[in-house]
N, C-alpha and C positions, 0 to 999 in steps of 0.2 A: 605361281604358288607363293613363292618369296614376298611379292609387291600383296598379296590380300592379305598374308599372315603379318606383313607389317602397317598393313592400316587396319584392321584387327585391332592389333595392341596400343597404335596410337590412340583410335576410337577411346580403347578401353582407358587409357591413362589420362585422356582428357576428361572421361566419367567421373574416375576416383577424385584427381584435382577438382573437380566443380562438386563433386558430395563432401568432399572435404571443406572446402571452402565455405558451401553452405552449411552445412555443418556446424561449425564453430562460428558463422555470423546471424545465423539465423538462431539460436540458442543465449547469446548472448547480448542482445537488445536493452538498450536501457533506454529511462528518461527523466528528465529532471522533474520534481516535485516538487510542492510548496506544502511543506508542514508550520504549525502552529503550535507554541507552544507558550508557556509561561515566563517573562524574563524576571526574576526574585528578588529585584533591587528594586526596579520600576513600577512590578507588578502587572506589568502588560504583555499583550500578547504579542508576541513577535514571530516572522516565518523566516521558517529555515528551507534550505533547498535540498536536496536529497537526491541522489542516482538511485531509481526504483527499478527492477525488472520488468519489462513491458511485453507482457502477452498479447496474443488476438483476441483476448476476450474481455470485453468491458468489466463485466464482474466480479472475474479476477483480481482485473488491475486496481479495482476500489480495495478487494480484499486483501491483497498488496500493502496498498497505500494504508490501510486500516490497520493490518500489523504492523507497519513499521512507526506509525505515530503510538500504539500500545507498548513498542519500545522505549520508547522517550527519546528525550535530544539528544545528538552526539556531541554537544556542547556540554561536560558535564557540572558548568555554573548554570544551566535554565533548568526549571523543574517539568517534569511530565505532565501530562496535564489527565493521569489517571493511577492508580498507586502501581508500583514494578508486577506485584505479579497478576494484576488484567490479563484475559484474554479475551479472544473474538471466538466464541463460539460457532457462529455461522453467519455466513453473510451473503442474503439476494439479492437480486435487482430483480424487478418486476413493473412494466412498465411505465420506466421512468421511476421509480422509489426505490430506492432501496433498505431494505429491512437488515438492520445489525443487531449480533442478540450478541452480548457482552459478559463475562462471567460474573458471580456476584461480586469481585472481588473489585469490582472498579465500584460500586456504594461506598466502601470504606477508606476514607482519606485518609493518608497518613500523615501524622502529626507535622506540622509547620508547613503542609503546600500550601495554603491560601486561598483553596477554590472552593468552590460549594458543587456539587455533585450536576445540577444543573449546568452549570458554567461549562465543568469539562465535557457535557455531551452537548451544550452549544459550537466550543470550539473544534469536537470534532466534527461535526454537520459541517460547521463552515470550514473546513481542511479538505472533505468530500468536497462538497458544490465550488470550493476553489477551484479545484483541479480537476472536474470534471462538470464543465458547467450546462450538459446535455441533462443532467439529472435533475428532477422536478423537486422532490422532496426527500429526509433521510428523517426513516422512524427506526431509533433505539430500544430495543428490550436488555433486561436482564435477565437473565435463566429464564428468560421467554414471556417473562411479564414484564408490562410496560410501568416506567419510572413515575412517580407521582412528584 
């Protein structure tokens, strides 16, 4: 009786250590990024690298990478290459494209960036298909209309 109630609880402790352990490795996943941003002196565009959280879903991980370049640089001499308070509305993937709708607030540049509205949803296209180069194409909306 002794000898089963003690492999029992051995069982049992090596369960919790292995849910524990995946636990906290499987939740905390990262991976490095290449974001793009504006350098203010040169005027060009320069990538920064970045520890992004890494989900199992491709979608995600754009939508991810998508917020965190609507942050701007953590360098605070580069400029963002959209005004501070952008956001990402909603963001698909659908076979191979994926569709970003962006709040109005990224049309309106704020005084002395340098970029023309164009330019910053060029650099974000190319900040996606950097780092995700399984992706065919990246179509931009605004509040669900497409940019002229």
């Amino acid at each position: 009786m002794k000898k089963g109630r003690m492999i029992f609880f051995a069982a049992l402790l090596l369960f919790v250590a292995f849910s524990v352990v995946w636990f906290f490795t499987a939740e905390n996943r990262y991976t490095e990024r290449s974001l793009f941003f504006l350098e203010p002196v040169s005027r060009e565009v320069v990538m920064e690298h970045r520890l992004i959280a890494e989900k199992h879903d491709t979608e995600k991980n754009i939508e991810l990478l998508v917020k965190d370049v609507l942050l701007g640089s953590s360098l605070l001499v580069r400029d963002g290459i959209f005004p501070a308070d952008t956001n990402l509305n909603h963001l698909l993937l659908r076979n191979g494209t994926v569709y970003a709708d962006l709040s109005m607030d990224a049309v309106f540049a704020e005084p002395g960036m340098g970029l023309a509205f164009s330019e910053s949803l060029d650099i974000l296209r190319r900040t996606i298909l950097f780092n995700f180069p399984g992706i065919g194409s990246v179509t931009i909306t605004v509040n669900g209309l497409q940019p002229e």
